[in-house]
C-alpha positions in Angstrom: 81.9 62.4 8.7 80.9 59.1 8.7 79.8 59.3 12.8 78.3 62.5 12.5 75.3 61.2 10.1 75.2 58.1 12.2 74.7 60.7 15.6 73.0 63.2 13.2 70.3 60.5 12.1 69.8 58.6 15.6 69.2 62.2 17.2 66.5 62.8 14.3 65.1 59.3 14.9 64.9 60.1 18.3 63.4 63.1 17.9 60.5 61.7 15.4 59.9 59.2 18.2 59.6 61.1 21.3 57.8 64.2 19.9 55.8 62.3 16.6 55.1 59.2 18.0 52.1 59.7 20.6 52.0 55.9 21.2 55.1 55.7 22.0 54.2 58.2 24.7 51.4 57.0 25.8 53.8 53.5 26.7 56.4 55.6 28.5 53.8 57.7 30.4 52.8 56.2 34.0 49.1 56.5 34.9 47.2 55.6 37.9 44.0 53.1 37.2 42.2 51.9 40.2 42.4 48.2 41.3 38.3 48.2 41.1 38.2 49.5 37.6 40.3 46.7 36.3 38.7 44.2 38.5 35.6 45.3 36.5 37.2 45.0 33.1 38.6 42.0 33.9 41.7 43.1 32.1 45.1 42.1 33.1 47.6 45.0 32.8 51.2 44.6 33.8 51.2 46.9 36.5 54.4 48.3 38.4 55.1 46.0 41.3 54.0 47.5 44.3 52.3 50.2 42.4 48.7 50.5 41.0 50.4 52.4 38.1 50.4 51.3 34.4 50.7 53.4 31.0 48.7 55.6 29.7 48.2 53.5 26.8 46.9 50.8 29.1 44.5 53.4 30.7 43.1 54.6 27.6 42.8 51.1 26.7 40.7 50.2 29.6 39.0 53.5 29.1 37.5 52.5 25.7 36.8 48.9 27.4 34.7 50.5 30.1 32.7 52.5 27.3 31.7 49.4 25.4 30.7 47.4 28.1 28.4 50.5 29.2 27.6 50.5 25.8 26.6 46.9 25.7 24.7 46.9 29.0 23.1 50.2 28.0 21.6 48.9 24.9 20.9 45.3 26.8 18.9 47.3 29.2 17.1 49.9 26.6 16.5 46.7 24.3 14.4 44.6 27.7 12.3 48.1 28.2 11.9 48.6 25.0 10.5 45.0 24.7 8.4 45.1 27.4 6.5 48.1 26.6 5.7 46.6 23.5 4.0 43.7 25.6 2.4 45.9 27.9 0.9 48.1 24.7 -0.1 45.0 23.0 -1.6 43.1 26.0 -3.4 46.5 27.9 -4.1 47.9 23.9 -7.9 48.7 23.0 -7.7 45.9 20.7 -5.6 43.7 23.2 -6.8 40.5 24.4 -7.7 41.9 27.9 -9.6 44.6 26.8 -11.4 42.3 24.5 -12.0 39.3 27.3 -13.0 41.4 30.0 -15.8 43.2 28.4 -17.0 39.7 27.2 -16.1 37.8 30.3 -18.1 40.1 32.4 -20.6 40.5 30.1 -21.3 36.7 30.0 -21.3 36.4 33.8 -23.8 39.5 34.6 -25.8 37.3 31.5 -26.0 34.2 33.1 -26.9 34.9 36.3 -29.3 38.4 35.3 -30.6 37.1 31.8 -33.2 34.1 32.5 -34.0 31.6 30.1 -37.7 30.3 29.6 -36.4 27.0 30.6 -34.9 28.3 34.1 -38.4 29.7 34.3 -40.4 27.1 33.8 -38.1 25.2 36.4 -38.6 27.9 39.0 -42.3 27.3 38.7 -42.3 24.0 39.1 -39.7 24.3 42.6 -42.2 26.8 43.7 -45.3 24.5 43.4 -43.7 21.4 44.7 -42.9 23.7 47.7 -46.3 24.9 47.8 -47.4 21.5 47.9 -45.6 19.6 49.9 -46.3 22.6 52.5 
């Protein structure tokens, strides 16, 4: 009587285990993972000697690592665009500093050599007759 619970109970244990338990599936269940994928995880898995196999729980493991890190480098990337379209609005804006310097910068250059003052004037007259008279 005694046995029978003993055999009775380790069969349902069993049971429960194999068929309830998925992690404990997952550790029994061998699945292929290429060398490059781990390489690029930089995980180490105890794989089978001689064998690029593991578990299935390894490889979903390595799984969610590979999503984070694309996750990571994903946002990394969108966060640098991101940034720098806010520099090249603000710099190449309306009210940005180059649209604001150019206009003046080119407007102060065609000024100074177009706009003459009375002074440059008065000096142009004065070169003209000291070449007039020294001719």
């Amino acid at each position: 009587m005694k046995f029978k619970k003993i055999i009775t109970g380790l069969c349902v244990s069993g049971l429960v285990i194999i068929l309830g338990c998925s992690s404990f599936q997952d550790a029994v269940t061998p699945c292929y993972i290429p060398e490059e994928v781990i390489k690029s995880t930089g995980t180490n898995l105890p794989l089978i000697s001689g064998m690029p196999y593991t578990s299935l729980f390894d490889a979903r493991y390595v799984k969610t690592k590979l999503y984070y890190q694309y996750l990571l480098h994903n946002n990394l990337m969108t966060t640098s665009i991101q940034a720098s379209e806010m520099f090249q609005q603000k710099i190449f804006s309306p009210s940005g500093p180059l649209a604001l310097l150019l206009p003046t910068g080119l407007g102060l250059t065609l000024g100074s050599l177009l706009i003459r003052r009375p002074q440059d004037k008065k000096e142009i007259e004065e070169l003209k007759n000291n070449a007039k008279n020294h001719s």
